[in-house]
C-alpha positions in Angstrom: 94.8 52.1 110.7 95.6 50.3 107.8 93.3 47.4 108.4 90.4 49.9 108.6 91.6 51.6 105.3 91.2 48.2 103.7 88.2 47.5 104.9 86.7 50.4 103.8 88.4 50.0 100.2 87.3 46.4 100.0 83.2 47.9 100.7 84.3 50.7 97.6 85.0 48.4 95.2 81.3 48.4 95.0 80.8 52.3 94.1 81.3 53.4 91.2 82.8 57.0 91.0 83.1 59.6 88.0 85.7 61.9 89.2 85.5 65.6 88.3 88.4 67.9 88.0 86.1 70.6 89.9 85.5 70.0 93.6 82.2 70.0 95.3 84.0 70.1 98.4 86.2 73.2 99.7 87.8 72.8 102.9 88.6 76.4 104.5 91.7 74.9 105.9 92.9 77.7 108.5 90.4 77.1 110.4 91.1 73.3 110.7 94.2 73.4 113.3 91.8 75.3 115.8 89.4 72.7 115.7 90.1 70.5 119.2 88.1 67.3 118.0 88.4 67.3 113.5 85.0 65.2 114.0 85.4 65.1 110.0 87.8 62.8 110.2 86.0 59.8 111.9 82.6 61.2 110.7 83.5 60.0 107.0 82.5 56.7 105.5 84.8 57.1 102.4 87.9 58.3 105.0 88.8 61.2 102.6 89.8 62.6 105.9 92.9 62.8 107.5 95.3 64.8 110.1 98.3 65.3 108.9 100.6 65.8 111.9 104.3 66.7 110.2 102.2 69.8 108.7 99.3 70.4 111.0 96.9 70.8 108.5 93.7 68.6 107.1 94.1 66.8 104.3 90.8 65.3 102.1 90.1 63.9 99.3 86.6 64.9 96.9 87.0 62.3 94.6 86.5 59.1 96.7 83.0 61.4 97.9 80.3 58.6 98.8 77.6 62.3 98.6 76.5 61.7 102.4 77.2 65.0 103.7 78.2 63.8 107.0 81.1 66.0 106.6 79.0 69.4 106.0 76.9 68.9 108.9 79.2 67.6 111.8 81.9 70.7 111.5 81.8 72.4 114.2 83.6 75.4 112.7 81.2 75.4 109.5 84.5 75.2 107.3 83.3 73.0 105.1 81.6 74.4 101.6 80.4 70.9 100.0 77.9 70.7 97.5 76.8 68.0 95.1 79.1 67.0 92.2 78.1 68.7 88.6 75.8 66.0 86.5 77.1 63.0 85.5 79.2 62.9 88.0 79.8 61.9 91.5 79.0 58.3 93.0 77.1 55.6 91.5 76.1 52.4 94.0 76.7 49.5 91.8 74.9 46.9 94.3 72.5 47.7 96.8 
């Protein structure tokens, strides 16, 4: 796992992305435990998904956001309320 996570860091050092304190993503996490496959998790090109075992619960992160939408559309469980970022921010693709 942590080969992949450096992989995909190494490919994000070409995004550029203003952070907002305001999410455009809100996980309904209750619902996540009952979900038998958390296709969210593998779905994500950014991998601001994860499982986290010791608390059964999904944990995510908004910020590293690459504005795909993967996430939105592959939940089975339709526990995921994502939107775009506000203007001005959200990702910018620096090269290609």
């Amino acid at each position: 796992m942590k080969k992949h996570r450096e992989a995909i860091e190494a490919k994000l050092a070409k995004v550029k992305i203003e952070k907002d304190k305001e999410a455009h993503i809100v996980v309904n996490k209750e619902l996540c435990p009952d979900c038998p496959t958390k296709p969210c998790i593998p779905a994500c090109p950014a991998a601001n998904y994860e499982w986290e075992e010791s608390t059964n619960e999904l944990v995510f992160n908004y910020e590293g956001c690459l504005e795909c939408g993967t996430c939105r559309f592959i939940c089975p469980l339709d526990a995921i309320d994502w939107s775009y970022p506000r203007g001005g921010f959200g990702v910018r693709y620096l090269w290609g």
